[in-house]
N, C-alpha and C positions, 0 to 999 in steps of 0.2 A: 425576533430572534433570527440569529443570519445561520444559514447551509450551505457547507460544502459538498461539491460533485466535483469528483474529480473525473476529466473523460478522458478514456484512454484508447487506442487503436486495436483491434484484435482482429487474430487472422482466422480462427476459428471459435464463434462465439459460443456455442455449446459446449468447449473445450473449457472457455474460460470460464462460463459459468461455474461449470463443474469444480474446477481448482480452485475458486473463490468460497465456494462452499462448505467444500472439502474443510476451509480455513474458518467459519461458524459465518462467512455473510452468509445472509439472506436475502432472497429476490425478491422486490416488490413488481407483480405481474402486470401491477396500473402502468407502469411505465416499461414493458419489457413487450419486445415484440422476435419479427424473423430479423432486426437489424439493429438490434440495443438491448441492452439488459440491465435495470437499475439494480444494483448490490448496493443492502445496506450493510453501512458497518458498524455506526450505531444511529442513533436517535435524527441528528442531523448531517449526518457525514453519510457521501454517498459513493459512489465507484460506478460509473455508466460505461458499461460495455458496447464501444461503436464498431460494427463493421468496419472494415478501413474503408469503404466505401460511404458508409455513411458517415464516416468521422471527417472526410474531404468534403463532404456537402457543409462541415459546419468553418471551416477555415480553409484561408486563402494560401497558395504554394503548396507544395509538400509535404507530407507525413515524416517527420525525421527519421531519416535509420541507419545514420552515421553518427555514434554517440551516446550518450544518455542527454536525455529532452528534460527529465526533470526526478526529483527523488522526491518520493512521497514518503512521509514518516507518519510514523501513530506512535500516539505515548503507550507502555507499557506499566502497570503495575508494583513492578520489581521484574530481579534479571530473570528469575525462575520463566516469566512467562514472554521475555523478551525470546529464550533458547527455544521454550515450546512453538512456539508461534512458528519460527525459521524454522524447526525440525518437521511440523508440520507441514510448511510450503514445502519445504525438501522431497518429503514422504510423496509428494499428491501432484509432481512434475514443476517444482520449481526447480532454479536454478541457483547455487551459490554465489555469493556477491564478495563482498567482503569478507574480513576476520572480525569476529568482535571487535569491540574499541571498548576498554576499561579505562576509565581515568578517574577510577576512586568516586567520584562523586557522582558520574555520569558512566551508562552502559550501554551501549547499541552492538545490535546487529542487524542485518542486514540479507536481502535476497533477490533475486530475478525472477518472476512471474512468468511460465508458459512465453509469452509475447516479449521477453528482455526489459518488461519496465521494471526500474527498481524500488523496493520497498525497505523501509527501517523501521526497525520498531528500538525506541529507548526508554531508558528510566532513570529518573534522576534522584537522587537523593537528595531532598532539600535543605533536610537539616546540615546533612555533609558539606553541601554548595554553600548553606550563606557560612558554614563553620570556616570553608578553605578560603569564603572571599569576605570576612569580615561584618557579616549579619547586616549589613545594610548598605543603602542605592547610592 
């Protein structure tokens, strides 16, 4: 069974901790020290909180920070828990990103995390998706 870690730069790791939390991850302490903090977010999906310090010991050049470097998405549910989720980051020091996107069959939104990474969470209606693209590949 494969898992994702996602690693990301933080400038204050007990900051992030905390806003991650705040969001329902949880820390696993096996892997969490004074220069990383593994958030899970579920089962195999993981969020590693590096020092920028230590996040330069793992790759070569530069920490990007002109830009966005990458957008991390998580599926949601339905839209209900797609607004909670962002109202939540909001609430707990994130920052707004985008505007929703509705496209009838597909919902996201969207936020900025303490540190400017960006995150999405959406949901798709399946049945609506194959209804509007003809129920098959």
């Amino acid at each position: 069974m494969r898992m994702i870690f996602v690693n990301l730069p933080v400038k204050n790791l007990s900051a992030s901790m905390a806003f991650f939390e705040a969001l329902g991850f949880k820390n696993n302490p096996q892997f969490t020290d004074e220069t990383a903090a593994c958030m899970v977010i579920e089962e195999n999906i993981f969020v590693m909180l590096l020092t920028e310090e230590k996040f330069k010991s793992f790759i070569n050049g530069d920490i990007a920070t002109n830009g966005v470097e990458v957008l991390t998405a998580l599926s949601a549910a339905n839209r209900e828990e797609c607004d909670a989720f962002v109202e939540k980051a909001l609430a707990n020091g994130g920052k707004p990103w985008k505007p929703a996107m509705d496209l009838g069959f597909m919902y996201g939104t969207s936020f900025q995390d303490p540190d400017g990474h960006v995150w999405e969470l959406s949901y798709v209606d399946m049945e609506a998706a194959m209804a509007m693209h003809g129920g098959g590949a």
